[in-house]
N, C-alpha and C positions, 0 to 999 in steps of 0.2 A: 489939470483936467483936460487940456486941450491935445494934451501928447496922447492920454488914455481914449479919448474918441478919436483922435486920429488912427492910432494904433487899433485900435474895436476895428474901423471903420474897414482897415487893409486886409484883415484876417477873415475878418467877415467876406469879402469880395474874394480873397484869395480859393476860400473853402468852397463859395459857390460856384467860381471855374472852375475848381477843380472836380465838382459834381457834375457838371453841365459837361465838362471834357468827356471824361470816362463813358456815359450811358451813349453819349453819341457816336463814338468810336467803337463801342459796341453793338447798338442799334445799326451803324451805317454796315457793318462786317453781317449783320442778321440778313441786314433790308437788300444787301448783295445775294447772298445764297438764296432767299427767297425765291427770285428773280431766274436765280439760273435754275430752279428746281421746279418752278414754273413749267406745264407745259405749252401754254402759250405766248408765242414768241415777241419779246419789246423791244425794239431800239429805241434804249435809252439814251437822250441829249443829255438832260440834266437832272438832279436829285436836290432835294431839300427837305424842310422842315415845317411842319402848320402847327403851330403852338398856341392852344386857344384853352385858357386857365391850366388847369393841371391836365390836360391831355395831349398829346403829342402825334401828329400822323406825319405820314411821307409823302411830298412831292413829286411828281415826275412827269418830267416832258419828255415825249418820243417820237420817232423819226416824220409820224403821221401829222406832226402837225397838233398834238393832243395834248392835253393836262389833265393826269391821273392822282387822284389822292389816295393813299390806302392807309389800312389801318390795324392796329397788333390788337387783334381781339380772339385772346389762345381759348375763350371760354365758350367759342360759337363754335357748331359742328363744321362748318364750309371752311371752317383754318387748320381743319389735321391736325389738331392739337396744338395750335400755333406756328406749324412748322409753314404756312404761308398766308399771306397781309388779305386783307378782304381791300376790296375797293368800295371806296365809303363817296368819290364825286368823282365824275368826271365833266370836261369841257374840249370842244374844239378849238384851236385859239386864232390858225388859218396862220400860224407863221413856226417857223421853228426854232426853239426856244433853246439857248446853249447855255445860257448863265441861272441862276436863282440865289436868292439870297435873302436874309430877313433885316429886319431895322423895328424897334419899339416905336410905339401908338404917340404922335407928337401932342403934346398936350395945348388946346387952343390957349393964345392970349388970353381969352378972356377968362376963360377957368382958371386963371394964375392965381389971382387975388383973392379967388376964395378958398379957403382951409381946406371947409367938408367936401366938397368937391374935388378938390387936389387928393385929399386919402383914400377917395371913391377912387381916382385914378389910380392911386399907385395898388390898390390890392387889384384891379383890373391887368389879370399876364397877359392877355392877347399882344401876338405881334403881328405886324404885315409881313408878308412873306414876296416880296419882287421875281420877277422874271425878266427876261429882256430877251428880244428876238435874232436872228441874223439880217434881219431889214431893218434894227433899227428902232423896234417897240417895245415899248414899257409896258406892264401891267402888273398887278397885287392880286395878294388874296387878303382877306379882311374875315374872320368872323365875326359872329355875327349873333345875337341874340333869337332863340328860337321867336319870341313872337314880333321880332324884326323883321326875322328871315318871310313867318308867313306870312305877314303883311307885304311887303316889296314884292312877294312869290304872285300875291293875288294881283298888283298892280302891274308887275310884268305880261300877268296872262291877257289881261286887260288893253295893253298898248299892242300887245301884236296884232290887234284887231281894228286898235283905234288909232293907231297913224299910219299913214302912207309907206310903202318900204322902197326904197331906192332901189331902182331898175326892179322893181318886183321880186327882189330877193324876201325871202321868208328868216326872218332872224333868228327861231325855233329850230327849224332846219341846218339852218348853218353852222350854229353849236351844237348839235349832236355830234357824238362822239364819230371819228371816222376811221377804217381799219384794213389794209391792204388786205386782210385775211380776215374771211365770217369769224364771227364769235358765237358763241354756243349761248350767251347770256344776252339780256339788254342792257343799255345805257341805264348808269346811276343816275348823272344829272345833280342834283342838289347844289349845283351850281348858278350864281345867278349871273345876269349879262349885265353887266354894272353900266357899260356904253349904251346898251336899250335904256336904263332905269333912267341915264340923267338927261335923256329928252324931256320926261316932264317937268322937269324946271325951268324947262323954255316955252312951254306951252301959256296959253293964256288964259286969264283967271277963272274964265268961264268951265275952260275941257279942266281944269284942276278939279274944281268943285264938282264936274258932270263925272268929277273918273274919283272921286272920294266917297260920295256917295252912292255911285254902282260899289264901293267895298264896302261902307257900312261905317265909313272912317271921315277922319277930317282932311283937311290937307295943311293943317299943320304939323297933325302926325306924319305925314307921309315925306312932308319937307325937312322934318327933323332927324326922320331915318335917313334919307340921303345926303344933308349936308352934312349931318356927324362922319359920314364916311372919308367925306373931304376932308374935314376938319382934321379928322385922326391922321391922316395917309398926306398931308400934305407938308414933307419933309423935306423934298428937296427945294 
């Protein structure tokens, strides 16, 4: 019995590289032509992957300093029949990004020891998806549950008003998108500033509770949506 799970075990993993190989290799040879078929021009640094359950979009940092997501939706009129990606997020990052890469959601210690928890985890595919800078910086992408997203979305809108900005920079401003050359659209956006969000964990109990109930929320909700983030992405 122990040969036959081992043997299950190898073929199984074998089949699912060899699934994950193929579409990628394909998708990367798409997500190329796209690009060049593009009338609007990108210098592109680096490419990747956002894999969040069974859906799959494309990464890309370019020359401007930016991180662009797109995404294969051949059933919308703005993709010509699929023949180009829609941009589904964009963000400023303010560094120039050469590398990207992904790594799977780390499971905390403390959910180890329980079962139902652990199988909650493992049918959960989201991955993180890393980038790294030419100065030297790290950062992820993380999905994210839609009524996670719009809670963190309201509390973000909420701290750019309610803390102080260093040297008077505007952090709203800063991550909008930036582009040597006009664009004929606006910024996506759906991107959130994860370095704004984890100010409020340093804040004091008092602006916690004055800034949950300007959302209508707790701040245990709100503390749970941000450390799970840590929790997940804390791999190295």
């Amino acid at each position: 019995p122990s040969l036959f799970l081992s043997l299950s075990s190898f073929l199984c993993l074998s089949f699912y590289l060899s699934l994950s190989l193929f579409p990628s290799l394909s998708f990367s040879l798409y997500f190329s032509l796209s690009l060049q078929q593009d009338p609007r021009n990108l210098e592109v640094f680096a490419t990747g992957f956002v894999v969040e359950k069974d859906r799959l979009s494309f990464v890309v940092t370019d020359g401007d300093s930016n991180l662009i997501v797109y995404h294969y939706q051949p059933e919308t009129l703005d993709s010509s029949g699929g023949q180009r990606l829609l941009r589904r997020a964009d963000m400023h990052l303010g560094m120039r990004c050469n590398s990207v890469w992904r790594t799977p959601l780390r499971v905390p210690f403390s959910l180890s020891s329980d079962p139902f928890l652990m199988a909650l985890m493992r049918q959960d595919k989201r991955q993180i998806t890393w980038f790294s800078g030419l100065d030297g910086s790290v950062g992820f992408i993380l999905p994210v549950l839609e009524k996670t997203y719009r809670r963190l979305l309201l509390l973000q809108t909420r701290l750019l008003t309610f803390l102080p900005h260093y040297a008077g920079l505007n952090p709203k401003a800063f991550r909008l998108l930036r582009t040597s050359q006009p664009l004929m659209t606006n910024p996506c956006r759906n991107i959130l500033d994860g370095e704004l969000l984890s100010r409020y964990i340093h804040l004091s109990s008092n602006d916690q509770q004055e800034l949950a109930r300007a959302l209508g929320t707790t701040t245990t909700s709100i503390l749970e949506d941000l450390l799970s983030v840590e929790y997940f992405s804390a791999v190295f």
